[in-house]
N, CA, C and O atoms as a CHARMM CRD file, in Angstrom:
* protein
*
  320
    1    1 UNK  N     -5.69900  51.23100 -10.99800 PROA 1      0.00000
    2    1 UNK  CA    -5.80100  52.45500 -10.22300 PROA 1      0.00000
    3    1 UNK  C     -4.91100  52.30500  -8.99600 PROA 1      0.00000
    4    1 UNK  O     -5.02000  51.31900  -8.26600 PROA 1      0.00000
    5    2 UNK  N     -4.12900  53.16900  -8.79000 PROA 2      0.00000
    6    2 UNK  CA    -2.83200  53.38300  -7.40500 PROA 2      0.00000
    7    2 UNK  C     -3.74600  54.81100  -7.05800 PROA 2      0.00000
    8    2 UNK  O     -3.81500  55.88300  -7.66000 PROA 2      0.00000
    9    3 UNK  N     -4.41700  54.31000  -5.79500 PROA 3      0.00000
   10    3 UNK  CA    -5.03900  55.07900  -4.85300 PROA 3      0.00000
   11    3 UNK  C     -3.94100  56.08100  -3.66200 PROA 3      0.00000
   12    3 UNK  O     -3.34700  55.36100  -2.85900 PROA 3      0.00000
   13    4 UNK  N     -3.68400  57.51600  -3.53300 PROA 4      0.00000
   14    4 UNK  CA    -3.17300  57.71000  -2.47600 PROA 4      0.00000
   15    4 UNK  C     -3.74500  59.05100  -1.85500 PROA 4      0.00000
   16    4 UNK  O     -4.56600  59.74200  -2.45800 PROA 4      0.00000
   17    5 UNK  N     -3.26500  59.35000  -0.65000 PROA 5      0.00000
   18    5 UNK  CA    -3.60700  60.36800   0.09900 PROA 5      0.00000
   19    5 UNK  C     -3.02800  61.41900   0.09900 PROA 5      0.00000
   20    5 UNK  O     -1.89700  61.20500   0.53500 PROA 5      0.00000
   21    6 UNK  N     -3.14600  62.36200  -0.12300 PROA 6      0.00000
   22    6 UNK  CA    -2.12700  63.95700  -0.36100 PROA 6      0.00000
   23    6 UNK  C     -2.34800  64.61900   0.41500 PROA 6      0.00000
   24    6 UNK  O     -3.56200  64.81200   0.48200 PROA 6      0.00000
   25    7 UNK  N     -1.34200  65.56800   1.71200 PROA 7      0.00000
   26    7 UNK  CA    -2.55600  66.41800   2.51100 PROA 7      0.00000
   27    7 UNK  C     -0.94900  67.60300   2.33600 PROA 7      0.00000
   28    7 UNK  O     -0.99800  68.76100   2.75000 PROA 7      0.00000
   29    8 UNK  N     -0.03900  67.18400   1.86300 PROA 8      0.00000
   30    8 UNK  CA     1.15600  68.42800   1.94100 PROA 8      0.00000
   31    8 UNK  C      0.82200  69.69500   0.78300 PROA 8      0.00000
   32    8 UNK  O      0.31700  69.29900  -0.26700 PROA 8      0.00000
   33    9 UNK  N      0.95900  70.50900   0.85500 PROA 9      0.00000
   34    9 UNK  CA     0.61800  71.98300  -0.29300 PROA 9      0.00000
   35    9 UNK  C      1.88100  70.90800  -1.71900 PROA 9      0.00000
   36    9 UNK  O      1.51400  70.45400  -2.80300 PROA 9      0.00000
   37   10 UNK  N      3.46100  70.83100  -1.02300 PROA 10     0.00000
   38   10 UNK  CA     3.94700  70.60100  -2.45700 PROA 10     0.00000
   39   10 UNK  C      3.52400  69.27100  -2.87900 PROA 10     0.00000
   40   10 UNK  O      3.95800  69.18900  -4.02800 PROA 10     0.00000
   41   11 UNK  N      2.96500  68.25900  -2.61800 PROA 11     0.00000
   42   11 UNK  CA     2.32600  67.43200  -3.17500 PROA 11     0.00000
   43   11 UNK  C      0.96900  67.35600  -4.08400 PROA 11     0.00000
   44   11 UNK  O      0.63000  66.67600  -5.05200 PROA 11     0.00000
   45   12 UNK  N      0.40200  68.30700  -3.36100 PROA 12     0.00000
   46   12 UNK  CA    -0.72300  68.97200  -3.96500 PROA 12     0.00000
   47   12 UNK  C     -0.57300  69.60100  -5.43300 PROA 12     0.00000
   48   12 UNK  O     -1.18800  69.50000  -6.49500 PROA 12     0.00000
   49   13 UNK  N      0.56900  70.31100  -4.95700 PROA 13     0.00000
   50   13 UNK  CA     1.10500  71.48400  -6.38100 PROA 13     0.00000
   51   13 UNK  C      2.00900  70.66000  -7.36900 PROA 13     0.00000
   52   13 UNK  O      2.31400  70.98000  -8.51800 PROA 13     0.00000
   53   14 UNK  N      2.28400  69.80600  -6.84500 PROA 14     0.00000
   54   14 UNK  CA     3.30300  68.86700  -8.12400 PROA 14     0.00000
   55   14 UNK  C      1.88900  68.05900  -8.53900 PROA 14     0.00000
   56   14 UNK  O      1.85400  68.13500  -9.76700 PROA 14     0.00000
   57   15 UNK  N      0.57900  67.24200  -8.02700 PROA 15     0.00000
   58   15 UNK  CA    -0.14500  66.34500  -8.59700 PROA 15     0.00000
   59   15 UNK  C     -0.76800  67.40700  -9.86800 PROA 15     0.00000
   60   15 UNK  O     -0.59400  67.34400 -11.08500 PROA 15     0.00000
   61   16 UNK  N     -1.68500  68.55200  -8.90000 PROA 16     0.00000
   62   16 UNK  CA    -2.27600  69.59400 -10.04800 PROA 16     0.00000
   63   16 UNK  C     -1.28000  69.94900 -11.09100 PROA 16     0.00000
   64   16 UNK  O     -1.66900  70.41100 -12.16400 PROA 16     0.00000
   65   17 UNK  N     -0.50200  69.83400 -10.93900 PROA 17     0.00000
   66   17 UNK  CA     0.59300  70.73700 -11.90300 PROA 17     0.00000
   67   17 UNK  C      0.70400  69.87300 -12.88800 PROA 17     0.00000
   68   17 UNK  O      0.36400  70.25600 -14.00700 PROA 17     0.00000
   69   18 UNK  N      1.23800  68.41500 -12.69600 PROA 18     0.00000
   70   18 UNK  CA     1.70100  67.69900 -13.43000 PROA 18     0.00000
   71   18 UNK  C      0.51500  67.38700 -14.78800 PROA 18     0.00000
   72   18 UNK  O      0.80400  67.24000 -15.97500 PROA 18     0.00000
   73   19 UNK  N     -0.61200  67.35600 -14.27100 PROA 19     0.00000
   74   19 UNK  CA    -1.98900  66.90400 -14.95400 PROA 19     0.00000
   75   19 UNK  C     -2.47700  68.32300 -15.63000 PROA 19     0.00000
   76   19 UNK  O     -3.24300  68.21300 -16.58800 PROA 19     0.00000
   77   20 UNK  N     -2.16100  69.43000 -15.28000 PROA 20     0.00000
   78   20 UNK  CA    -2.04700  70.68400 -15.86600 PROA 20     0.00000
   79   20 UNK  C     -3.61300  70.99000 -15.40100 PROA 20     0.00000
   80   20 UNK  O     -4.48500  71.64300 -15.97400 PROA 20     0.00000
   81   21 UNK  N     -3.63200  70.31900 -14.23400 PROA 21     0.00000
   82   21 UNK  CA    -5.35700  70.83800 -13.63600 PROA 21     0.00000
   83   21 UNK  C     -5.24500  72.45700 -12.81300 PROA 21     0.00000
   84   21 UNK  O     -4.19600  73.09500 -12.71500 PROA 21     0.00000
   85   22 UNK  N     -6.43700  72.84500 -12.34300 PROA 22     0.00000
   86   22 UNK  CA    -6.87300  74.21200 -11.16000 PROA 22     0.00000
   87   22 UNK  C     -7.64700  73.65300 -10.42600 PROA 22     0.00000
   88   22 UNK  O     -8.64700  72.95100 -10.57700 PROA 22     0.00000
   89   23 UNK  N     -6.85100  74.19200  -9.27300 PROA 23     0.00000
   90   23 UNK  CA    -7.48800  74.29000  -7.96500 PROA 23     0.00000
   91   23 UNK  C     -8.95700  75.26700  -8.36500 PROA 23     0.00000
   92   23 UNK  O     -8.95700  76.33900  -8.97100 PROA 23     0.00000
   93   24 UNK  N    -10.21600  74.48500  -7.79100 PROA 24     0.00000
   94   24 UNK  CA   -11.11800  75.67000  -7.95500 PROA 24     0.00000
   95   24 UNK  C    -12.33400  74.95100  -6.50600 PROA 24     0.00000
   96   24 UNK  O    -12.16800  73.98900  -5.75600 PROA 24     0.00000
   97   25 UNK  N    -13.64900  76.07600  -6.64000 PROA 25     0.00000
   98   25 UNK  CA   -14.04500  76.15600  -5.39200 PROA 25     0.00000
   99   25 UNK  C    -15.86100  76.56200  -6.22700 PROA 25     0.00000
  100   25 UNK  O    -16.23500  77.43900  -7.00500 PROA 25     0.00000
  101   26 UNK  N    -16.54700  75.42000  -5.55300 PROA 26     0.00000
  102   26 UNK  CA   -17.92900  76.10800  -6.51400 PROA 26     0.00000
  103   26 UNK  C    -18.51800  77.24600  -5.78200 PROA 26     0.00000
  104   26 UNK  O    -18.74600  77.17200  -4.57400 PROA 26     0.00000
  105   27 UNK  N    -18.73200  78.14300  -6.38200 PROA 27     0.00000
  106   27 UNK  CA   -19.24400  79.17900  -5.80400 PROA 27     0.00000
  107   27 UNK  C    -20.39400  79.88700  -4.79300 PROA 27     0.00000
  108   27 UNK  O    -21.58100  79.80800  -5.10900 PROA 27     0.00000
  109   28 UNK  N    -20.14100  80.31000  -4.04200 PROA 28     0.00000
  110   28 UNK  CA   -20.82600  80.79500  -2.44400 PROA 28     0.00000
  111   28 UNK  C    -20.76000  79.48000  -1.93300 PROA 28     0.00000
  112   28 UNK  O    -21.79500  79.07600  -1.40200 PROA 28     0.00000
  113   29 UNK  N    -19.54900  78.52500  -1.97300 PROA 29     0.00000
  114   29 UNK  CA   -19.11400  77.47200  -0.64400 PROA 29     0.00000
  115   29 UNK  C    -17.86900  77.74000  -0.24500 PROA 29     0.00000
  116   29 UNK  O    -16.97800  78.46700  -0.68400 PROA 29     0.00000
  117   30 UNK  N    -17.97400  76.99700   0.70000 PROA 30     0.00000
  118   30 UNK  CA   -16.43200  76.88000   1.24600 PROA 30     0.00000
  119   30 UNK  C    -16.06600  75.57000   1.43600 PROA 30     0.00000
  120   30 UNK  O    -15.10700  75.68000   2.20000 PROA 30     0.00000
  121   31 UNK  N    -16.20000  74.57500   1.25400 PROA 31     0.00000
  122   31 UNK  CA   -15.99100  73.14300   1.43300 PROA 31     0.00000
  123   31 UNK  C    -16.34700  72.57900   0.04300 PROA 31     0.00000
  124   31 UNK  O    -15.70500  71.53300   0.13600 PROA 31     0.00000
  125   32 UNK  N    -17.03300  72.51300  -1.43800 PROA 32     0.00000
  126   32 UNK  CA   -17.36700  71.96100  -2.47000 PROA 32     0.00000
  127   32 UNK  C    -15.91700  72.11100  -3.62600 PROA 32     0.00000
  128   32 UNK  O    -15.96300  72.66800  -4.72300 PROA 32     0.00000
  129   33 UNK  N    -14.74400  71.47400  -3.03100 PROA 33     0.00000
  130   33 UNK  CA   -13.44400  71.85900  -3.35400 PROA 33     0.00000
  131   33 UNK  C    -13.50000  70.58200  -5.03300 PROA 33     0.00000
  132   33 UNK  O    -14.11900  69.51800  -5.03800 PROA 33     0.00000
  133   34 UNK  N    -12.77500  71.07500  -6.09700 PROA 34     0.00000
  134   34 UNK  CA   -12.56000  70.53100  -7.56600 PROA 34     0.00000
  135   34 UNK  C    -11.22900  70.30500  -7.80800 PROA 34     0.00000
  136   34 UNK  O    -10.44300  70.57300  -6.90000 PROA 34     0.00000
  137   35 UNK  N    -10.74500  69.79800  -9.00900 PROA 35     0.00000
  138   35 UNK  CA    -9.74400  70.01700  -9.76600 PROA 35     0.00000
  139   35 UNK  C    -10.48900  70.45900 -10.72200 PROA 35     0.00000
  140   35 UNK  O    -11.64200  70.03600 -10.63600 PROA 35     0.00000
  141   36 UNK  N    -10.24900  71.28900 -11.79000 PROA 36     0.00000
  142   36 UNK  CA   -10.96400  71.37400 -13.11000 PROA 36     0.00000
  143   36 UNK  C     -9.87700  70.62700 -14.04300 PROA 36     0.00000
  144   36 UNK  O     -8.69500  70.87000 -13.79600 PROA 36     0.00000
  145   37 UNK  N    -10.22500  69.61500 -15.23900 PROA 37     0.00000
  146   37 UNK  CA    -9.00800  69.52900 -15.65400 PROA 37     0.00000
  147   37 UNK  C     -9.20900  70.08500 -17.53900 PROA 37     0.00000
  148   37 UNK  O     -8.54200  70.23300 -18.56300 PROA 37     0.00000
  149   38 UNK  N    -10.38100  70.19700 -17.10100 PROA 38     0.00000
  150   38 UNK  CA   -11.01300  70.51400 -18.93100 PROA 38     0.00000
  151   38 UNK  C    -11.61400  71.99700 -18.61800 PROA 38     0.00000
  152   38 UNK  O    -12.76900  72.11200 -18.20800 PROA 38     0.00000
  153   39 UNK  N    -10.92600  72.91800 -18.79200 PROA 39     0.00000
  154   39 UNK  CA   -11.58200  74.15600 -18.38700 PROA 39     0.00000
  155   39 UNK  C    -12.31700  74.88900 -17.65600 PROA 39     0.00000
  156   39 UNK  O    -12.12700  74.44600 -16.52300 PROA 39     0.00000
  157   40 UNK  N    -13.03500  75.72800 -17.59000 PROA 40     0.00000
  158   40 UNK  CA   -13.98300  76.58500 -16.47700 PROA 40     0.00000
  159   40 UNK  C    -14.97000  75.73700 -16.85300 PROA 40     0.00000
  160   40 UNK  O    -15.32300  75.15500 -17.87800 PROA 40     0.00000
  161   41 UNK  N    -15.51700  75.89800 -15.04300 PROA 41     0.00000
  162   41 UNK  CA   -16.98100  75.67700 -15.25700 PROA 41     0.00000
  163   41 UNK  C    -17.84900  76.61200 -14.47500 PROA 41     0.00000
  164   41 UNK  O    -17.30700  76.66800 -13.37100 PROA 41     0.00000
  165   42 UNK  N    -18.51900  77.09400 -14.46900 PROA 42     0.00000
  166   42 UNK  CA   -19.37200  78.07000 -14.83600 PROA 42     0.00000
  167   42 UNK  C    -20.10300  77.86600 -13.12300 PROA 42     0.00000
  168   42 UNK  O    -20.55600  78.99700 -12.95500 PROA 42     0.00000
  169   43 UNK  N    -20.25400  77.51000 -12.54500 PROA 43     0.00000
  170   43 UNK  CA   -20.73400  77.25700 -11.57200 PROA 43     0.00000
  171   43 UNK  C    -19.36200  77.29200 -10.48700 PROA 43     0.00000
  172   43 UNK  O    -19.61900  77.16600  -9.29000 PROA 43     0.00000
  173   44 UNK  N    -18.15400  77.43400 -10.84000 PROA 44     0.00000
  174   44 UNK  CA   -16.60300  76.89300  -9.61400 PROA 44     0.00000
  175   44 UNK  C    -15.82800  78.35400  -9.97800 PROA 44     0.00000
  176   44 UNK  O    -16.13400  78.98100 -10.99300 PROA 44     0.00000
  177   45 UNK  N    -14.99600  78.73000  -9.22200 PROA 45     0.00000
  178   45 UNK  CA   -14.08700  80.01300  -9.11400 PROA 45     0.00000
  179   45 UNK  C    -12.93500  79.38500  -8.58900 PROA 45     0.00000
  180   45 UNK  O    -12.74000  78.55100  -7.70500 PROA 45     0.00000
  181   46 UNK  N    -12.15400  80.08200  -9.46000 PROA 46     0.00000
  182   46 UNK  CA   -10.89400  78.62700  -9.55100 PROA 46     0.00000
  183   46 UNK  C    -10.07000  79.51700  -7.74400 PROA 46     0.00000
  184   46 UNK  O    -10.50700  80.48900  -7.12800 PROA 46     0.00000
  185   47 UNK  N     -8.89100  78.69000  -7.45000 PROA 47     0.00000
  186   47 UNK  CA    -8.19900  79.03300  -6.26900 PROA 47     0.00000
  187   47 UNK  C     -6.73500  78.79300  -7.24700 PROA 47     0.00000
  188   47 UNK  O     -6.54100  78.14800  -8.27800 PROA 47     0.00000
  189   48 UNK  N     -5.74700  79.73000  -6.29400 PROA 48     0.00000
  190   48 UNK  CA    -4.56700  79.18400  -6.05400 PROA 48     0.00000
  191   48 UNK  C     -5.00900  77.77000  -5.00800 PROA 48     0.00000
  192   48 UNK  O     -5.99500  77.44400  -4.34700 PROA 48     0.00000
  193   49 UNK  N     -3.48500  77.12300  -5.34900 PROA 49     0.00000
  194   49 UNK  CA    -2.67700  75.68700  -4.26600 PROA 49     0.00000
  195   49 UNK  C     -3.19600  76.69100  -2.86100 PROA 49     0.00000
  196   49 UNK  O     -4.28900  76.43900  -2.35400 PROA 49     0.00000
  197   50 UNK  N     -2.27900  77.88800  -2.26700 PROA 50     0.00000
  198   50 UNK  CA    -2.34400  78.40300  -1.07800 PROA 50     0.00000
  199   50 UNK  C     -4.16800  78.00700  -0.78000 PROA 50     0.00000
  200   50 UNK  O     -4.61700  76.99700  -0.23800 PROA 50     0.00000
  201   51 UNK  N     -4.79700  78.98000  -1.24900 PROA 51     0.00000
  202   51 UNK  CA    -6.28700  79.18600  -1.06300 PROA 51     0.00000
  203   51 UNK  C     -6.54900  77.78300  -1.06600 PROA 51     0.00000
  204   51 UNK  O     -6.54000  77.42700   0.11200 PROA 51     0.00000
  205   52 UNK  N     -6.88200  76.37100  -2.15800 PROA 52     0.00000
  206   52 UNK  CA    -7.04200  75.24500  -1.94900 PROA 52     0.00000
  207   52 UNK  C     -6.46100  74.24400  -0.25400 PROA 52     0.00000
  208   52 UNK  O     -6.91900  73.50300   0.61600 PROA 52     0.00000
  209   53 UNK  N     -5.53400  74.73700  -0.56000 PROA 53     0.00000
  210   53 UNK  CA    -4.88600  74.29000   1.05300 PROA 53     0.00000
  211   53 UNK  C     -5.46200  74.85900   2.20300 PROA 53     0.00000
  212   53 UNK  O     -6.12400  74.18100   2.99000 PROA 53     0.00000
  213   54 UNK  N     -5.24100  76.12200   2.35800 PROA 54     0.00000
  214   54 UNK  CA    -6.04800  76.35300   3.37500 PROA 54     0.00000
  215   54 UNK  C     -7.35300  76.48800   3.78400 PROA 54     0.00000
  216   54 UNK  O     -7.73000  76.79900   4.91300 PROA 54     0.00000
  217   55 UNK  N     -8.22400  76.17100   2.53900 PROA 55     0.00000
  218   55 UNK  CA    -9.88300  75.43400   2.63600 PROA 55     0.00000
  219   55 UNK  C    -10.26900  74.16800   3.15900 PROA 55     0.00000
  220   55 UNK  O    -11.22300  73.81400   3.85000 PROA 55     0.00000
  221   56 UNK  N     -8.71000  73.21200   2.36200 PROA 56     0.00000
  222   56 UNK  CA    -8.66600  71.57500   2.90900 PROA 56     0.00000
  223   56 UNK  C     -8.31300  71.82900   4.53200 PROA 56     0.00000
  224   56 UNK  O     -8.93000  71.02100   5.22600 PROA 56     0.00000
  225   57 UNK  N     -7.57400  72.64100   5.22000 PROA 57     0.00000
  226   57 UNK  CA    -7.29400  72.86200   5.78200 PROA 57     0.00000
  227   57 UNK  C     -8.58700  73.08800   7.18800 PROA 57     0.00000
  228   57 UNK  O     -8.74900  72.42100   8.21000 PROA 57     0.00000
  229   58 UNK  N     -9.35600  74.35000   6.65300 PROA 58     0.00000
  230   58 UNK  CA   -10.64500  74.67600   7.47800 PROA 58     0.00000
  231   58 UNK  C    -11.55000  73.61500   7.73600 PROA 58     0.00000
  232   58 UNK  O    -11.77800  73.34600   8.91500 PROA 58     0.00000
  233   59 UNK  N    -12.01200  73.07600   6.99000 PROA 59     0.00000
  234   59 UNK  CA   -13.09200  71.83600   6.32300 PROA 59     0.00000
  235   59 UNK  C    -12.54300  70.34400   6.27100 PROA 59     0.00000
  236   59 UNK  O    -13.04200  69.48400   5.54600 PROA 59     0.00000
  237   60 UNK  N    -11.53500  70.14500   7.06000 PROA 60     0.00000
  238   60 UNK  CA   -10.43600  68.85200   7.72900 PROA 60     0.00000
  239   60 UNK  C    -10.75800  68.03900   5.88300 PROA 60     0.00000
  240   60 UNK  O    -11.59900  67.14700   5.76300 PROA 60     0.00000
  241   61 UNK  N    -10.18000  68.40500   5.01800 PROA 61     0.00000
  242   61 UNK  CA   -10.84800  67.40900   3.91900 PROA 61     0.00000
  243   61 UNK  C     -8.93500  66.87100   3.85800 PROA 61     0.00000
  244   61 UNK  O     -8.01800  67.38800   4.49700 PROA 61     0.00000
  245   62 UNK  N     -8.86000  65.82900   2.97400 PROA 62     0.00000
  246   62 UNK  CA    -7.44500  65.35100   2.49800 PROA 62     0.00000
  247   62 UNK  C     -7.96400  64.85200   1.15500 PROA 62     0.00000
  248   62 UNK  O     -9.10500  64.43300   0.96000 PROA 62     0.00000
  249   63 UNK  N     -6.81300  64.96400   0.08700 PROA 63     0.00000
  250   63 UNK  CA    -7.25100  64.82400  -1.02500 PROA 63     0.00000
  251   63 UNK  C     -6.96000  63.25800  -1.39400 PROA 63     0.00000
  252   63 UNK  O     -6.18400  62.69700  -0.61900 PROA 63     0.00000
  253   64 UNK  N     -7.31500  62.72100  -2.13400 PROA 64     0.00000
  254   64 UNK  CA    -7.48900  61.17500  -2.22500 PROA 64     0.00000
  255   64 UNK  C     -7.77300  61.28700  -3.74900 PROA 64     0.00000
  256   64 UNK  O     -8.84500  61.64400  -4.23700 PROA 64     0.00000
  257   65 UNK  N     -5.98700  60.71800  -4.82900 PROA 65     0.00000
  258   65 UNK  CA    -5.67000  60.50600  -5.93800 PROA 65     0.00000
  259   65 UNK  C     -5.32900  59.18500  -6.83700 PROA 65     0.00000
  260   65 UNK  O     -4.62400  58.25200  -6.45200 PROA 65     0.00000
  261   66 UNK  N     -5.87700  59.27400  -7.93000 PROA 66     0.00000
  262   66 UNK  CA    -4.97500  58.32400  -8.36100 PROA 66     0.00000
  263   66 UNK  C     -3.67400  58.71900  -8.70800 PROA 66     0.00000
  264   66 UNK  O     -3.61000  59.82800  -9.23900 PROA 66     0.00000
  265   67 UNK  N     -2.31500  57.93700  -8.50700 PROA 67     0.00000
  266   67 UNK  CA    -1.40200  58.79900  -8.74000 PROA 67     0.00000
  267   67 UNK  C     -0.33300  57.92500 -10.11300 PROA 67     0.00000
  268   67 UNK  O      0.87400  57.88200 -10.34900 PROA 67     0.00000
  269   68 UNK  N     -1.49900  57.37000 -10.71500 PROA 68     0.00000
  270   68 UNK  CA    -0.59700  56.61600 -11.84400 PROA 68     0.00000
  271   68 UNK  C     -0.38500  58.20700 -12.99300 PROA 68     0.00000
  272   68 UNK  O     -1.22200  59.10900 -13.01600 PROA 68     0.00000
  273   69 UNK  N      0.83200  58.20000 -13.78800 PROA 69     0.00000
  274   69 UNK  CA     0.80500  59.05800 -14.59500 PROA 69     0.00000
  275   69 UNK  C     -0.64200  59.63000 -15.25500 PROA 69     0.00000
  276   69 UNK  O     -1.69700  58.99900 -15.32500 PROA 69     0.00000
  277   70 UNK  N     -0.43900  60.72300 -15.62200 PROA 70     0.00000
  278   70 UNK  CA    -1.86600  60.97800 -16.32400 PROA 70     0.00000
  279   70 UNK  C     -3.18600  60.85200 -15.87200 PROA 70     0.00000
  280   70 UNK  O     -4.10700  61.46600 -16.41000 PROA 70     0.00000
  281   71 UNK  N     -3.36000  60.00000 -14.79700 PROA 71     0.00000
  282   71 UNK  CA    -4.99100  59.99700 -14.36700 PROA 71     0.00000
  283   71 UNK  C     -5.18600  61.20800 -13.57800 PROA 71     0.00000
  284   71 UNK  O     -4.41200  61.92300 -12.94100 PROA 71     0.00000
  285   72 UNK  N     -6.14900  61.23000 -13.75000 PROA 72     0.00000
  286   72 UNK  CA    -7.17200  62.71400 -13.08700 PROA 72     0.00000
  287   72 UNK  C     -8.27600  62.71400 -11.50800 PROA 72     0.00000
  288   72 UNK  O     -8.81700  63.56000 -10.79600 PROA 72     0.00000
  289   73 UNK  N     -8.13800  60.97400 -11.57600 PROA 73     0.00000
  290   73 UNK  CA    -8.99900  60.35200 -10.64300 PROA 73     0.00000
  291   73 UNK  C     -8.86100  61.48700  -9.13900 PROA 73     0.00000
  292   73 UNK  O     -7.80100  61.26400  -8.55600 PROA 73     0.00000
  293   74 UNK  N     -9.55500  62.39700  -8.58500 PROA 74     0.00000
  294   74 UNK  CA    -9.60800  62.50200  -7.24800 PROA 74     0.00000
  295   74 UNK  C    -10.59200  62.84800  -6.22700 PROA 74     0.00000
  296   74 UNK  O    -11.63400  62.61800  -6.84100 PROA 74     0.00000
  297   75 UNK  N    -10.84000  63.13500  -5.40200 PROA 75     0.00000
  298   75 UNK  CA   -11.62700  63.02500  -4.58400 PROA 75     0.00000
  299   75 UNK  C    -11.55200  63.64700  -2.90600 PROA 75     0.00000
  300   75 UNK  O    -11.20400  62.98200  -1.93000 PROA 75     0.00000
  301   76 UNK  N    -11.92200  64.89500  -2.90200 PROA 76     0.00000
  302   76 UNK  CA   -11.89700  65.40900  -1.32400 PROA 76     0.00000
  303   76 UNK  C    -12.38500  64.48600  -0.27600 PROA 76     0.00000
  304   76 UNK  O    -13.58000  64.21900  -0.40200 PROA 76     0.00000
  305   77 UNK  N    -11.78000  63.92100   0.73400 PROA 77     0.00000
  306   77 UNK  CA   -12.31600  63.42700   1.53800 PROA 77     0.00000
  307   77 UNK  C    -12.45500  64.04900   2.88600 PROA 77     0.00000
  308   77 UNK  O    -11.63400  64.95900   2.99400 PROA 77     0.00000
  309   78 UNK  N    -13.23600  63.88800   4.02700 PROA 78     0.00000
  310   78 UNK  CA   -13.56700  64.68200   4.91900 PROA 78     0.00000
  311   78 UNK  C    -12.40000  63.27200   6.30700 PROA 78     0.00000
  312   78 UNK  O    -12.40200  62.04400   6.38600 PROA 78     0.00000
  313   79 UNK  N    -11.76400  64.17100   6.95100 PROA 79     0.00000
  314   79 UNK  CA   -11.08900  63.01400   7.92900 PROA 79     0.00000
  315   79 UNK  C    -11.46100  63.97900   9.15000 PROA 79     0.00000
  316   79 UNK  O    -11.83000  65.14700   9.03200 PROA 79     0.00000
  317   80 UNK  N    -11.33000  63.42400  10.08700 PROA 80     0.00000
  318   80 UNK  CA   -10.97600  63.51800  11.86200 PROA 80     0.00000
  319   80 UNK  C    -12.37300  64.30400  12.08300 PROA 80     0.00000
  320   80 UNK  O    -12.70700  64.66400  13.21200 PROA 80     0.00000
């Protein structure tokens, strides 16, 4: 596992992209931020990158990936 920190929108949009994941958001929150990478889930309302960013943004979170090809590994973290 190659652990890293993402907090730029095009870094964001090249990791989701590459893994063919969505930005999504579980519903009536504003901070319970996802990738989906296996379809809807029924409980999350997906976002654009913009909308994802500027939630990480409100809610000081930075995203925290694995960034070896293909892994899915990530994790919102809360900083400052």
């Amino acid at each position: 596992m190659s652990l890293r920190i993402i907090i730029k929108s095009a870094q964001i949009r090249g990791w989701i992209g590459e893994r063919n994941g969505q930005p999504a958001r579980r519903r009536d929150t504003d901070a319970d931020l996802a990738v989906l990478f296996d379809g809807d889930k029924a409980d999350y309302e997906t976002l654009s990158i913009d909308e994802l960013v500027e939630s990480m943004k409100a809610n000081h979170l930075v995203l925290l990936v694995d960034q070896e090809a293909g892994k899915t590994f990530h994790k919102f973290v809360q900083h400052g």
